[in-house]
C-alpha positions as CSV (number, residue, x, y, z in Angstrom):
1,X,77.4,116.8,111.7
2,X,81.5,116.1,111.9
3,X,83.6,116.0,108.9
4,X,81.3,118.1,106.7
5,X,82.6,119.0,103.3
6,X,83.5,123.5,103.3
7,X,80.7,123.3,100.6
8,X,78.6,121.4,102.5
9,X,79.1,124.3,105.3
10,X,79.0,126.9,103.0
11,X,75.3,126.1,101.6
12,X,73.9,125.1,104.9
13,X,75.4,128.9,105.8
14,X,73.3,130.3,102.9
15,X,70.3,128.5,104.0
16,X,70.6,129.5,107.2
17,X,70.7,133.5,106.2
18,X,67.9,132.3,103.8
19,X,65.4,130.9,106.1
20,X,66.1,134.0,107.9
21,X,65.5,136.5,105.6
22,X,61.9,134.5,105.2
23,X,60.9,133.9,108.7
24,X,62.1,136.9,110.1
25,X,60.7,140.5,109.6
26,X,64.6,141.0,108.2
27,X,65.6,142.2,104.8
28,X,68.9,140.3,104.0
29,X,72.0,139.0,105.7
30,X,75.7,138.2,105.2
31,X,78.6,136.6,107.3
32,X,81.8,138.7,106.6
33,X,85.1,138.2,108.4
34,X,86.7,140.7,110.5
35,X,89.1,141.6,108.3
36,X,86.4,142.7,105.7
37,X,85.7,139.7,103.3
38,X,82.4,138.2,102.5
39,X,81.9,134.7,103.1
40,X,77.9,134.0,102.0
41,X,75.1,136.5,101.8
42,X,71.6,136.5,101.4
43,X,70.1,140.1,100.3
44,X,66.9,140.5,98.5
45,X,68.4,143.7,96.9
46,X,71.6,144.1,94.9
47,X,73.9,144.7,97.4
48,X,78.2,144.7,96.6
49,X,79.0,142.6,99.4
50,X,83.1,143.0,98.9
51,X,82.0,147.0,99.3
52,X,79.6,146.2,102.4
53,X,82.3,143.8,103.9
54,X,84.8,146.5,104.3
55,X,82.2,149.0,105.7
56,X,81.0,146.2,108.0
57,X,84.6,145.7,109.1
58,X,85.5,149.1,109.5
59,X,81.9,149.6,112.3
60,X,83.4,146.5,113.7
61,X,86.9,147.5,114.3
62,X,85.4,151.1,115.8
63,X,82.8,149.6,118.1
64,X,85.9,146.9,119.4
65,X,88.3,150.0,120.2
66,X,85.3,151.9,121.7
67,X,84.3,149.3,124.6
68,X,87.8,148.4,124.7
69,X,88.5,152.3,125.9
70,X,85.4,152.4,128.2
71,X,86.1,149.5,129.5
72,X,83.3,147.5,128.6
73,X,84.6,144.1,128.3
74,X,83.8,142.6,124.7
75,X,82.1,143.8,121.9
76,X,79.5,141.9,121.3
77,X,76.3,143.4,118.5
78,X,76.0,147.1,116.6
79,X,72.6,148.7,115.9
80,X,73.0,151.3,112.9
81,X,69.9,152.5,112.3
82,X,69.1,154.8,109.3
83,X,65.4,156.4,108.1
84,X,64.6,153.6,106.4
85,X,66.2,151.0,108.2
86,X,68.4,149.4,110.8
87,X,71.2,146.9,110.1
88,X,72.4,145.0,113.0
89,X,76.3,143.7,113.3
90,X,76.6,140.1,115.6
91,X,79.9,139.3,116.2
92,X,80.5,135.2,115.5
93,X,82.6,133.1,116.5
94,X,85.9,132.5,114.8
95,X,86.6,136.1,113.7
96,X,82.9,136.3,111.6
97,X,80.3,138.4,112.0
98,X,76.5,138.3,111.0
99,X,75.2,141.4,109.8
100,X,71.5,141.7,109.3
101,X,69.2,144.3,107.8
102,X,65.2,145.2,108.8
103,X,62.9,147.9,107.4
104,X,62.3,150.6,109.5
105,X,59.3,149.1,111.0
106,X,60.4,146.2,112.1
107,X,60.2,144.9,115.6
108,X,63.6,144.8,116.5
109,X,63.0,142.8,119.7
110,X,62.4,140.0,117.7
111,X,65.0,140.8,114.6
112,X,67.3,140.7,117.3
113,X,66.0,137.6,118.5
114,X,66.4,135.8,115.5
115,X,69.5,136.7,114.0
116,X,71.0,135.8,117.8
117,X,69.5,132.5,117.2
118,X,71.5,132.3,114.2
119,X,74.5,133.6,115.0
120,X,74.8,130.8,117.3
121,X,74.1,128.0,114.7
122,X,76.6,130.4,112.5
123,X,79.3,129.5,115.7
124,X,79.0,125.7,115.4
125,X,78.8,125.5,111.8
126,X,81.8,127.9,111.0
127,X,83.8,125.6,113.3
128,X,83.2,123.0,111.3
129,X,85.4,124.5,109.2
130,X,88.2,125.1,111.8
């Protein structure tokens, strides 16, 4: 799949987060940069992804100073998990990172699974645009 067109990356992007919000006991998903914009989403609610972006960016930034200062090497994923929910934060290669969100219910064995799974198709696809 060399030489594909940004659009061409772009949708395959949003059917990626699609499929996953189908097959997966996961509400929605997004890839945001690191510096807070969105690049594609895929929530089944309204959500203001420029406002989610920044949030998502700011969690990022916090968890990367905290395992830098306890020496833990990389940061890698961020479970924020709320009442009614948990939202998971994959960092992606090329400064992107997948955030994902599952009802409160969900396994998160397998959300975690699956939105892995992507990340790593996310990684080859986003360097396609490199």
């Amino acid at each position: 799949m060399h030489n594909q067109s940004a659009m061409e990356v772009m949708q395959l992007l949003k059917e990626l987060l699609r499929d996953l919000s189908r097959t997966s006991p996961i509400l929605g998903a997004a890839i945001f940069s690191v510096e807070g914009l969105p690049l594609v989403s895929y929530f089944h609610t309204t959500t203001e992804d420029v406002s989610v972006a920044a949030i998502i960016a700011s969690a990022y930034a916090a968890g990367e100073q905290t395992v830098r200062e306890l020496r833990q090497g990389d940061l890698k994923s961020i479970i924020i998990e709320g009442t009614m929910g948990t939202s998971l934060i994959i960092s992606v290669s090329g400064g992107y990172l997948l955030t994902v969100t599952a009802p409160e219910n969900a396994k998160m064995g397998l959300v975690f699974h699956d939105a892995k799974r992507v990340a790593r198709e996310i990684s080859r696809l986003i360097q396609e645009l490199a």
